[in-house]
C-alpha positions in Angstrom: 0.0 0.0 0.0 2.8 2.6 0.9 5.1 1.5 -2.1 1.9 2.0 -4.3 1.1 5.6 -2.4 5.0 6.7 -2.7 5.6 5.6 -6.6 2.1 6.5 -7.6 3.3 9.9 -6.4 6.8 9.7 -7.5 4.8 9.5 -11.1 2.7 12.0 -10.1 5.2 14.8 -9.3 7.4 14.0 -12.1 9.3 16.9 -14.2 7.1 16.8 -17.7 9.5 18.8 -19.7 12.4 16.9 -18.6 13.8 13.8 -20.4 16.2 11.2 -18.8 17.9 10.3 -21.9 17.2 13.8 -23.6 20.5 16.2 -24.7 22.7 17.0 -22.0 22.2 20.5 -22.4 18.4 20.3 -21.4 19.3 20.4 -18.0 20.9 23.4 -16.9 22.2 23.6 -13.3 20.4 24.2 -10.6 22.3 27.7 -10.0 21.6 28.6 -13.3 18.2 27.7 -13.2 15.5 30.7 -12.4 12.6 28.2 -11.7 14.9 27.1 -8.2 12.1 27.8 -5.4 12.9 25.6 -2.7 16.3 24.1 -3.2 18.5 23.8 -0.1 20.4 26.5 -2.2 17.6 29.1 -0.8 17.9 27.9 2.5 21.1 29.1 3.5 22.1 32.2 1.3 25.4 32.5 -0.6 28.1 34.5 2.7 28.7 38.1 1.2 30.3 39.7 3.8 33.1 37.2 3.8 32.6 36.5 0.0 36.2 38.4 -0.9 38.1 35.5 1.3 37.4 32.9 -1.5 37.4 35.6 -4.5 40.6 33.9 -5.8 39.1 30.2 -5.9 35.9 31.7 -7.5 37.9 33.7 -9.8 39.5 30.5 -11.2 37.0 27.8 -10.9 34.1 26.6 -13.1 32.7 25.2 -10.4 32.6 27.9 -7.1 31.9 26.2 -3.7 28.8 27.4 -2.1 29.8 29.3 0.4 27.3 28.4 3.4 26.7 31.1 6.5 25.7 28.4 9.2 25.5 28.9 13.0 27.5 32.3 12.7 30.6 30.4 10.4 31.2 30.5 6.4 31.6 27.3 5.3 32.7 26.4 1.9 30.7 23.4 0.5 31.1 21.7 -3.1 29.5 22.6 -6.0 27.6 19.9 -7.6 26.4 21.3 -10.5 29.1 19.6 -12.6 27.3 15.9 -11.6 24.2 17.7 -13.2 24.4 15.1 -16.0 25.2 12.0 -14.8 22.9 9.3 -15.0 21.2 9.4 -11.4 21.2 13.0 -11.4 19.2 13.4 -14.2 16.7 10.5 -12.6 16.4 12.5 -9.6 15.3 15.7 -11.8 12.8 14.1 -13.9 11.5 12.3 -10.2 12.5 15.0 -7.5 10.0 13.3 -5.3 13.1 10.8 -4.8 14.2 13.1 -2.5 11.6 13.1 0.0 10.9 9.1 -0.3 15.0 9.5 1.0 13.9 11.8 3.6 11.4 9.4 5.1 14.2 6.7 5.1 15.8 8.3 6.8 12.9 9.2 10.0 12.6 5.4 9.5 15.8 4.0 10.1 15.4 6.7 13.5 12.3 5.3 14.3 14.1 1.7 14.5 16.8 2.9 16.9 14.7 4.3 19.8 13.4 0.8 20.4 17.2 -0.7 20.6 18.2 2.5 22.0 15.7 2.4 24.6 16.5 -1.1 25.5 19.7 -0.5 25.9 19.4 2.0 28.6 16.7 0.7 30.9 18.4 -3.1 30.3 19.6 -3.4 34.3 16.2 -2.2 35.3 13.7 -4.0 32.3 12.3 -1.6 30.1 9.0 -3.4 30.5 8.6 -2.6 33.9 9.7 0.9 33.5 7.0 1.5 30.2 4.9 0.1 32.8 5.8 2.2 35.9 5.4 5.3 33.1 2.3 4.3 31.9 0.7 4.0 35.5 2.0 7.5 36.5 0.3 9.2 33.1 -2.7 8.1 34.4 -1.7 9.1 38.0 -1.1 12.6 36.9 -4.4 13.1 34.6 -6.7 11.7 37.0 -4.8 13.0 40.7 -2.8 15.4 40.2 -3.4 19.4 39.9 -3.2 18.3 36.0 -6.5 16.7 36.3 -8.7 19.4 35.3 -7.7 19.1 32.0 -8.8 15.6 31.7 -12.4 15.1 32.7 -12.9 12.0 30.7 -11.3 9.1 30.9 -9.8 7.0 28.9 -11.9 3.5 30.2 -14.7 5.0 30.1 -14.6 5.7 26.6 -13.7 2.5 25.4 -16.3 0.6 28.1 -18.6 3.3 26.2 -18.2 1.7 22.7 -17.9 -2.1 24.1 -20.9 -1.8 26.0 -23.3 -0.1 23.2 -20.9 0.9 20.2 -19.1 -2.5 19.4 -19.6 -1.9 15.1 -18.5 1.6 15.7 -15.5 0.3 17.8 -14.5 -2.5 15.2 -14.2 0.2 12.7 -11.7 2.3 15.0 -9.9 -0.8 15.5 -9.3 -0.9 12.1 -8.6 2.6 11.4 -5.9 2.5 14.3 -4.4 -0.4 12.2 -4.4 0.9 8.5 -4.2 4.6 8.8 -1.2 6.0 10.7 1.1 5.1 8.2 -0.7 5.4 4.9 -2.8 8.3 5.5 0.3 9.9 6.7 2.7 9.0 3.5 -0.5 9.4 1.5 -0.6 12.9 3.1 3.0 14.4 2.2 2.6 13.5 -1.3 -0.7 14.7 -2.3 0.5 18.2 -0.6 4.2 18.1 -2.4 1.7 17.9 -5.6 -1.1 20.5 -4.4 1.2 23.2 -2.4 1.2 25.9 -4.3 5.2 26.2 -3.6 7.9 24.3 -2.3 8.4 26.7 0.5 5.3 26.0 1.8 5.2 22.5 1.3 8.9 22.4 3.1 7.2 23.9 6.2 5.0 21.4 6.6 7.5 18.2 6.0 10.3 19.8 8.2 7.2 20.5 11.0 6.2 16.8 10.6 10.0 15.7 11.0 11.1 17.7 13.6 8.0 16.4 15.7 9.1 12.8 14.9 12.7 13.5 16.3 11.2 15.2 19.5 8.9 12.2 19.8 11.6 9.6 18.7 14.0 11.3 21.7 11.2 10.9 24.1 11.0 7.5 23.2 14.0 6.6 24.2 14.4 8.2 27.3 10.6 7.7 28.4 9.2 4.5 27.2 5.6 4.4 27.8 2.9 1.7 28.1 -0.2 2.0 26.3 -2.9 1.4 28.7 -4.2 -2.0 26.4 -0.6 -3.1 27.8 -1.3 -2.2 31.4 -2.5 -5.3 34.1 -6.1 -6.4 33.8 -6.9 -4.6 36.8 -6.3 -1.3 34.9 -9.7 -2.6 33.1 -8.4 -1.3 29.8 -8.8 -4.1 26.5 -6.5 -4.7 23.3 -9.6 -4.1 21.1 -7.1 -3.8 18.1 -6.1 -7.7 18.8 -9.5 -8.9 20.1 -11.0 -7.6 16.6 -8.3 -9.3 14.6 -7.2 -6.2 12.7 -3.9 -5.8 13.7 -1.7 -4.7 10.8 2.2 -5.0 10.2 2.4 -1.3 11.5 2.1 -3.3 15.0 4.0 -5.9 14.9 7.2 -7.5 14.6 10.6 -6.4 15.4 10.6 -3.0 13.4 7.3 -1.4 15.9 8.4 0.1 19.5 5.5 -1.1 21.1 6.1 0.7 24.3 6.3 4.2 22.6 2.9 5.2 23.6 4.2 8.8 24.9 3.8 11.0 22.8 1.1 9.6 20.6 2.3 10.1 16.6 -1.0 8.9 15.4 -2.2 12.3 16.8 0.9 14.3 16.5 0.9 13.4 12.5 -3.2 14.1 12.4 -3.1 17.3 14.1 -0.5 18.4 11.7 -2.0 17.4 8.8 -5.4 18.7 10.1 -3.8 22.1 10.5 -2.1 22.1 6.9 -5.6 21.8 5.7 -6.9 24.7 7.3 -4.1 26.7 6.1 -4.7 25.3 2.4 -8.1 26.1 2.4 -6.8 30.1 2.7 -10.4 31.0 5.2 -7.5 32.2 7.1 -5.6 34.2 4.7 -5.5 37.5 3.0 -3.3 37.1 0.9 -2.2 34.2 -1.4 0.9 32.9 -2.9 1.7 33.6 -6.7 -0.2 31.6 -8.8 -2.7 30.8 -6.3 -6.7 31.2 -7.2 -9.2 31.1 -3.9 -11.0 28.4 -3.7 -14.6 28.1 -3.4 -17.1 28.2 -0.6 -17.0 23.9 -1.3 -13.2 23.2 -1.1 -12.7 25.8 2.2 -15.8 24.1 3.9 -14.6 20.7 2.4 -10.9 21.6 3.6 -11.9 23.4 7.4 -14.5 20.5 8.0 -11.8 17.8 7.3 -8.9 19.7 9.1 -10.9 19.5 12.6 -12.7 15.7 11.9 -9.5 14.1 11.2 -7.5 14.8 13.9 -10.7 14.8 16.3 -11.4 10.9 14.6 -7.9 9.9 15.0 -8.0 11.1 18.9 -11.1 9.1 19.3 -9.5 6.3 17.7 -6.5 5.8 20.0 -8.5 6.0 23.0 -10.8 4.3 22.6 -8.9 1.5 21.6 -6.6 1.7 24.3 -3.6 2.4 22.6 -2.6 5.9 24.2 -4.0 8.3 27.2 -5.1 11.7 26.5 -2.0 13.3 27.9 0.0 11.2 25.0 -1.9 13.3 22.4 -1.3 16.8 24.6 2.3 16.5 24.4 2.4 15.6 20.7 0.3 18.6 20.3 2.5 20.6 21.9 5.3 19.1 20.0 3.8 20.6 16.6 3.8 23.7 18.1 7.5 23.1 19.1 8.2 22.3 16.0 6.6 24.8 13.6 8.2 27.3 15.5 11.4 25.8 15.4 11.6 24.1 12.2 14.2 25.8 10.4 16.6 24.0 12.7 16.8 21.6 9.8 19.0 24.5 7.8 21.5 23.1 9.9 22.1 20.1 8.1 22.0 21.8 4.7 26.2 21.6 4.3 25.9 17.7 5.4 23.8 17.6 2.7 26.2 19.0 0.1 28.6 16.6 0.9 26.5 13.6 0.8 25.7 14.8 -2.7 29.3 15.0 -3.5 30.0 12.0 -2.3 27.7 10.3 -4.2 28.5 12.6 -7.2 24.8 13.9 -7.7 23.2 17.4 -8.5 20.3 18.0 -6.2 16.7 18.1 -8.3 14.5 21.2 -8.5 10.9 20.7 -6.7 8.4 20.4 -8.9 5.6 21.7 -6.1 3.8 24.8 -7.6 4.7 23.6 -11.5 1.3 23.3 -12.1 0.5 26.6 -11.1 2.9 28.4 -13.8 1.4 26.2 -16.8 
């Protein structure tokens, strides 16, 4: 399903006027290339007050380093607008959706450590026990402490509400909690890289949604966390999502942290997306981006109505299938606060990037978000 979602949009999103196989001068470099919004190559400008300390190697190269300003320093990165026309550069500029099937990879291979990482650190103590201990003090602190206020539901008494009279609606939760997460998610950053109406604002969003998965990944590890379906019998909370048979292979096996319950992703990643559709529906905005047109009274009820039910079904959905407390969705909700605010802190890695490019002798593609709006 997610190969089918990621290619299908890799298709989607391709570069129409661009051909693989074409003449090499087709492609021009990226530096040369006017239609450049949202390269890394906007991100951090070109240094000018220190420009004059590489004026010689400028001055006699074809190819000038970029000189990146990051965290106060200049640093000179390689240019890699020579490998424009090698083979897998080219691939990547017809598909430039490559590089954010790369970028998920990469939050994936992440996600993996924090469960060895996590196992590593609690291993004297048992890291079931401690998810446990954890699990029983988050719903300590919502129903007992001075905390409480902000929780006058409770998470058994929302599932015992759908087992006792709701069990069809519950079965269908159950098997929303088992199929959604990931492909709704994945689903979710392509069909906005294709409808954003640039790559700047597209960018926002994907660096928001990372940055909250490295927040939540870090708390992970330090914090592991029992859902309450996990928690002893006596708890009176039920594994709906087993009982129901709709367990998926998002939760299973030996690549799912089952004892990541704090914060809750499932609602981190829907409130996110639920406020990106706001946003796109522009009910919010004066003004819109170039090539923009306002959308109709349809598609900005269409896009508000769905930007609150989502994230507001996906809540439902983990508790009352027992699979995270109410506090789990709090702190992911303020993690996507965190992390809109902060998300720039990506920039950071921009020269790291350069050199893996080098390194693997590749120019990086131009976006094709916001193409369709300049046809």
């Amino acid at each position: 399903m997610v190969a089918t979602i990621l290619f299908g949009a890799m298709f989607m999103t391709r570069r129409r006027n661009f051909r693989i196989f074409g003449k090499r001068n087709e492609q021009r470099s990226y530096l040369e290339t006017a239609d450049s919004n949202g390269s890394s190559d906007r991100l951090l400008d070109y240094d000018t007050n220190e420009a004059a300390a590489f004026e010689d190697i400028i001055s006699t190269s074809r190819y000038p380093p970029k000189n990146r300003d990051c965290c106060g320093m200049v640093l000179p990165m390689p240019n890699t607008s020579r490998f424009r026309n090698n083979l897998h550069s080219r691939i990547l500029q017809r598909f430039p959706f490559l590089i954010e099937m790369f970028y998920w990879i990469i939050n994936y291979a992440f996600y993996r450590f924090t469960s060895i990482a996590s196992q590593r650190i609690f291993a004297k103590t048992g890291i079931w026990n401690v998810a446990q201990d954890h699990g029983i003090a988050v719903l300590s602190a919502e129903q007992f402490s001075w905390l409480s206020f902000l929780f006058p539901i409770h998470e058994r008494d929302v599932q015992q509400w759908f087992m006792r009279d709701h069990q069809d609606a519950l079965t269908v939760l159950n098997k929303a909690y088992a199929l959604i997460h990931i492909p709704g998610t994945v689903g979710f950053i392509c069909w906005y890289y294709y409808v954003a109406p640039s790559f700047d604002t597209f960018a926002i969003a994907r660096r928001t949604l990372t940055l909250t998965n490295f927040c939540a990944f870090i708390t992970f590890i330090f914090y592991p966390c029992m859902p309450p379906r996990l928690l002893p019998a006596e708890y009176g909370f039920l594994d709906t999502v087993r009982h129901d048979d709709a367990q998926s292979v998002w939760m299973s096996g030996k690549y799912v942290n089952t004892l990541a319950a704090m914060p809750s992703m499932h609602f981190g990643y829907a409130f996110c997306i639920g406020m990106t559709l706001i946003y796109h529906s522009g009910i919010f905005r004066r003004t819109l981006e170039p090539g923009e047109v306002r959308k109709g009274t349809f598609w900005k009820i269409f896009y508000i109505t769905l930007g609150f039910a989502y994230p507001s079904f996906i809540l439902t959905t983990i508790v009352a299938t027992a699979n995270h407390y109410f506090m789990d969705a709090m702190v992911a909700t303020f993690f996507v606060f965190f992390s809109f605010g902060c998300n720039k802190v990506f920039y950071w890695f921009i020269p790291l990037e350069d050199l893996f490019l080098y390194a693997i002798r590749a120019e990086k593609p131009i976006p094709s978000t916001g193409d369709r709006f300049k046809i």
